[in-house]
N, C-alpha and C positions, 0 to 999 in steps of 0.2 A: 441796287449797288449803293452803297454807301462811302461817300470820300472824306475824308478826316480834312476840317476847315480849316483847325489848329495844331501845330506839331506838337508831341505829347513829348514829353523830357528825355523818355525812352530813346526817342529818333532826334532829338535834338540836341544830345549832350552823350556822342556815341564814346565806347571807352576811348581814352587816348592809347591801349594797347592795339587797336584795332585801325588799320591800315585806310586811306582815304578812298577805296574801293569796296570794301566792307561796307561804305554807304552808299555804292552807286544803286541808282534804282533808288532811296528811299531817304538819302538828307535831305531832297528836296519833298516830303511830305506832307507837307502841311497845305497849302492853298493848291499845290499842283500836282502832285506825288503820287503817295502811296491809297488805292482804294480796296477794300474787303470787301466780301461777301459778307452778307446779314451781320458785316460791323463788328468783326474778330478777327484777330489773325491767329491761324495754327500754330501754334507754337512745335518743337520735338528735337529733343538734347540731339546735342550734334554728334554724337559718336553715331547712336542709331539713325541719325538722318543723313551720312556720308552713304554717297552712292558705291555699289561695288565697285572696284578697279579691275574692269576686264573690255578685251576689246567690244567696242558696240559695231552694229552694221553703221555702214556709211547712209546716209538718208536717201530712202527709195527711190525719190521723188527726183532727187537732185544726180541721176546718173552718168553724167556727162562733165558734169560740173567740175570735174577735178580727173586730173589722168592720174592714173594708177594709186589712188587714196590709200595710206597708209595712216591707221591709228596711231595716235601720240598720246591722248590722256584723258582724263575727266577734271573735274574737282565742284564742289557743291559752294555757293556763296551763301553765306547765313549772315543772320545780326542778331547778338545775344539770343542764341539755338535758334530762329528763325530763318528757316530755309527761304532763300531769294530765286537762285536758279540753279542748275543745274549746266556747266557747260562741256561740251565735248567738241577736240580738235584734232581734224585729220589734214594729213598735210603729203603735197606732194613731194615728187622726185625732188632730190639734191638739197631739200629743207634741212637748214641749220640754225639753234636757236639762236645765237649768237649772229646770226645777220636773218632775223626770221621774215624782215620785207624782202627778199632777193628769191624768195618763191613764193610759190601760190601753197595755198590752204583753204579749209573751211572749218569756221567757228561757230557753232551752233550750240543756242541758250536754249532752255528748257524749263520755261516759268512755273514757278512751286505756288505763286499769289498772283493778284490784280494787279497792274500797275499802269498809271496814265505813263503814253506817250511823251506828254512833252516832259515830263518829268528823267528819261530815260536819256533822251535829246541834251538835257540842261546837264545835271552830271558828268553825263560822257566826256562834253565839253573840258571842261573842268578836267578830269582826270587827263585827257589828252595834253595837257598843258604840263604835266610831268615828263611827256615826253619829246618837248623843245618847246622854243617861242610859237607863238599864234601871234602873227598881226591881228591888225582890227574888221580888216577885209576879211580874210581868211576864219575869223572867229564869225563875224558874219553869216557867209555863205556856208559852212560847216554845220553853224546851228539852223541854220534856213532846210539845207540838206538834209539834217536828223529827222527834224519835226515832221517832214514830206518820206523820210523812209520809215517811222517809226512807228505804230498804231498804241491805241492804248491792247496791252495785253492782259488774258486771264490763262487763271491757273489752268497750265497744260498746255498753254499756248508753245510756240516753238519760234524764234529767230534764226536762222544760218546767213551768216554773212562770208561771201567769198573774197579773199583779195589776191588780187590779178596785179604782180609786181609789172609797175612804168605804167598801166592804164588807171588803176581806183578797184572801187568795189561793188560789188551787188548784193543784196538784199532778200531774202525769201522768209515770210509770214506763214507759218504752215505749208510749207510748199509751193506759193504759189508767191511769183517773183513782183516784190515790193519797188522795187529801187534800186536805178545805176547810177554811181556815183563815179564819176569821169576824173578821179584826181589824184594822181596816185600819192602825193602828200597824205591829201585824208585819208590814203587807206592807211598810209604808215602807219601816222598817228594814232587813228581810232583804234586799228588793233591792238598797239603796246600801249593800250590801257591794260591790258592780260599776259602779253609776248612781249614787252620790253624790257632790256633791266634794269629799268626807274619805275619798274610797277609798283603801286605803293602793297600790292599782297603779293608777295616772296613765293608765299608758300602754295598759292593757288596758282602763280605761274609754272612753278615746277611739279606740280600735279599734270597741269596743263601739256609740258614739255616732257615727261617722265619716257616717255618711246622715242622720242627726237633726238637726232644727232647735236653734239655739243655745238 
């Protein structure tokens, strides 16, 4: 594996048209971020790399996980035609996007590259901070939480995070259950980095929300 020491201008000066989410997973690349396989990353124009838009199955693994899962969306995250992930959201009964912590759902990534864990942890952070204040405690134990649910992932890897409105959230690394997170704050927060409407990508939120009630 090979981890890039130095941030290459590419990742370091991302366009100003491109939304502070656009970089999650990969502003922080340089000493902690972003690693390749044999020292490349795949590039492929983003029309041809936008996933179909049709319902997916709910994930095998996770049966229980969610009563009566209804599909809501997809949408692909890229940086300059650079596929990051892939994510897809099923959501249960009475889900509105418009109050989207007030039910449960599940959001599951779908990595197209390498990427260290803490680096996933550190951004998130960050972007969660769009969607209210973070004291210093709470910015604390949140980043403490990530780094403990987050592993470093490779191309093909799979994330699904469940959030369970008034308790927190849970975690599963290819299917097999990473981390509970007791607080239903962080679950608000982590999720409208995607589901908020101060997400800083618009447009992948309502990829996201496209089957969900307003």
């Amino acid at each position: 594996m090979f981890a890039m020491t130095r941030p290459s201008p590419l990742l370091q000066r991302p366009s100003s048209r491109r939304g502070a989410l656009q970089t999650l997973l990969i502003a922080s690349a340089g000493a902690t971020g972003l690693c390749t396989t044999a020292g490349s990353a795949r590039a492929a124009p983003d029309a041809a790399a936008s996933p179909t838009v049709t319902a997916a199955a709910f994930p095998a693994e996770l049966p229980t996980m969610l009563e009566t899962p209804k599909w809501s969306g997809q949408a692909r995250l890229t940086f300059f035609g650079l596929g990051i992930y892939d994510a897809r959201l099923w959501v249960g009964p009475g889900f509105a996007q418009s109050n989207y912590a007030a039910s449960p759902f599940l959001l599951e990534l779908r990595y197209l590259r390498n990427l260290y864990g803490s680096a996933i942890a550190k951004r998130a952070l960050q972007e969660m901070e769009r969607v209210g204040p973070i004291n210093d405690n709470q910015r604390k134990d949140w980043l403490a939480a990530m780094l403990q649910a987050f592993p470093d992932v490779q191309e093909g890897d799979r994330i699904a995070g469940l959030h369970q409105p008034g308790t927190g959230a849970r975690f599963w690394h290819n299917g097999k259950l990473r981390a509970s997170i007791a607080d239903s704050e962080f679950s608000r927060y982590f999720f409208g980095i995607w589901l908020a409407a101060s997400s800083s990508e618009p447009t992948l939120r309502a990829q996201l929300l496209q089957n969900a009630a307003p």
